[in-house]
C-alpha positions as CSV (number, residue, x, y, z in Angstrom):
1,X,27.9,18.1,51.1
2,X,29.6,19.2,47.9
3,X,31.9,15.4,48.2
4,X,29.0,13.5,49.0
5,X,27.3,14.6,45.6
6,X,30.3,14.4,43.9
7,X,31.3,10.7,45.2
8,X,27.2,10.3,43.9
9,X,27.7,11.0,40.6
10,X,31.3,9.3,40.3
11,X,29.5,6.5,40.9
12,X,27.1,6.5,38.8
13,X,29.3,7.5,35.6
14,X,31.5,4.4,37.0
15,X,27.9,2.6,36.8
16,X,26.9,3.5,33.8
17,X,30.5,2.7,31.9
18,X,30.3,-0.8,33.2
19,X,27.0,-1.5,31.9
20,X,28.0,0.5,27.9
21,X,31.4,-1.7,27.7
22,X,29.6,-5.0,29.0
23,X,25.8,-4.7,28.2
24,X,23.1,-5.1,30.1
25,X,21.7,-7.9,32.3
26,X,18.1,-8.7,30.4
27,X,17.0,-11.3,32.7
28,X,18.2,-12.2,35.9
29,X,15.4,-14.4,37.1
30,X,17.2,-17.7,38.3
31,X,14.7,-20.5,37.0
32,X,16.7,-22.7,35.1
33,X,20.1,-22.7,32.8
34,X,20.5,-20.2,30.7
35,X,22.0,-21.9,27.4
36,X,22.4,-20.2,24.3
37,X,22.6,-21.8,20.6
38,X,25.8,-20.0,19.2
39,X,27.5,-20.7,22.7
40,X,28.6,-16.8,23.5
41,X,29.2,-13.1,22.2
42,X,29.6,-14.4,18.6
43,X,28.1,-11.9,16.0
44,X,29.0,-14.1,13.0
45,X,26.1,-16.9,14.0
46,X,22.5,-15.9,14.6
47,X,22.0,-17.1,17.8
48,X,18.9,-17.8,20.5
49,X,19.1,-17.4,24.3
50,X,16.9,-18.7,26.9
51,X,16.6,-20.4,30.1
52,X,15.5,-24.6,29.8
53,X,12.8,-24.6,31.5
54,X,11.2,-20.9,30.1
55,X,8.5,-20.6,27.1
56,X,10.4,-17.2,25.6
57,X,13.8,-16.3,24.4
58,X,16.1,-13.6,23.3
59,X,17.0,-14.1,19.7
60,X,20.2,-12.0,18.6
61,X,19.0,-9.4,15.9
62,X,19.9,-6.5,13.6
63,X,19.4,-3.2,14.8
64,X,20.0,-2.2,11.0
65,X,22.6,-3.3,8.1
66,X,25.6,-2.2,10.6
67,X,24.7,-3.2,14.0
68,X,23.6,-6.4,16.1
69,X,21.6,-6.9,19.0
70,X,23.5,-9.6,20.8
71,X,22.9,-12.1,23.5
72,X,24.6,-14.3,25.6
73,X,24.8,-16.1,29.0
74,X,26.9,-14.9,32.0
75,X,27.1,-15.1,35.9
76,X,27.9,-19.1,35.2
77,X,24.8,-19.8,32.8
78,X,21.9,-17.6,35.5
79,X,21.8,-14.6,33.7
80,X,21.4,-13.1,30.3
81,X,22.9,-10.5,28.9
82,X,22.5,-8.5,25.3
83,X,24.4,-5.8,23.9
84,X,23.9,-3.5,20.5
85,X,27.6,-4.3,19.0
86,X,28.9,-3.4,15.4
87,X,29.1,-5.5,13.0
88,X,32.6,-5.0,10.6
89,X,30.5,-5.7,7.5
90,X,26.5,-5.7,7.3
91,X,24.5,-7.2,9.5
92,X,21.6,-9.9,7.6
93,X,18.9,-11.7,9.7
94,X,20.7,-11.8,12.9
95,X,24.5,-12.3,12.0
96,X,27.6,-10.2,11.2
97,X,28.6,-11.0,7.7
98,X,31.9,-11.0,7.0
C-alpha cells in the first residue's frame, strides 16, 4: 500500500513540474488553427493568440512591472498555451522591455 501511495504522489510532483517549466494548456478545444501574432514564446513583442475561426483571444499581458503573462501555440498549432515568465527588465503593456 505504502508504494502505491508513494508511486501516487511521484507522479503527481512529476505532473506538476512538467506543467511549472512548460505552462499550462489554456485551451485545448480543436476548432480551428491556433495562430498567434508575435509567432511564439517571445516576451519582447506584445502578442495575441487565438484560434481562426473563434470570437475571443488570449492577449500576452503584465502580471506587474517584472513579469509577463505569455501565450503561444503548441501541439502543431491545436492548442494554446500561456505561462507567467520574467521579464529581464520591466514589463510595459504586454512586452519585456529591454
Amino acid at each position: 500500500m505504502k508504494k502505491i501511495i508513494i508511486i501516487i504522489i511521484l507522479f503527481l510532483v512529476l505532473i506538476i513540474g512538467f506543467y511549472s517549466i512548460t505552462g499550462s494548456i489554456v485551451d485545448n478545444t480543436v476548432t480551428g488553427k491556433c495562430i498567434d501574432t508575435d509567432n511564439g514564446k517571445k516576451i519582447y513583442e506584445k502578442g495575441i493568440t487565438k484560434y481562426t475561426n473563434r470570437v475571443y483571444n488570449y492577449t500576452d499581458y503584465c502580471v506587474h512591472p517584472g513579469k509577463i503573462r505569455e501565450h503561444w501555440c503548441v501541439l502543431g498549432n491545436m492548442a494554446i498555451r500561456a505561462k507567467t515568465l520574467r521579464c529581464p527588465g520591466e514589463c510595459i503593456d504586454g512586452a519585456c522591455v529591454k
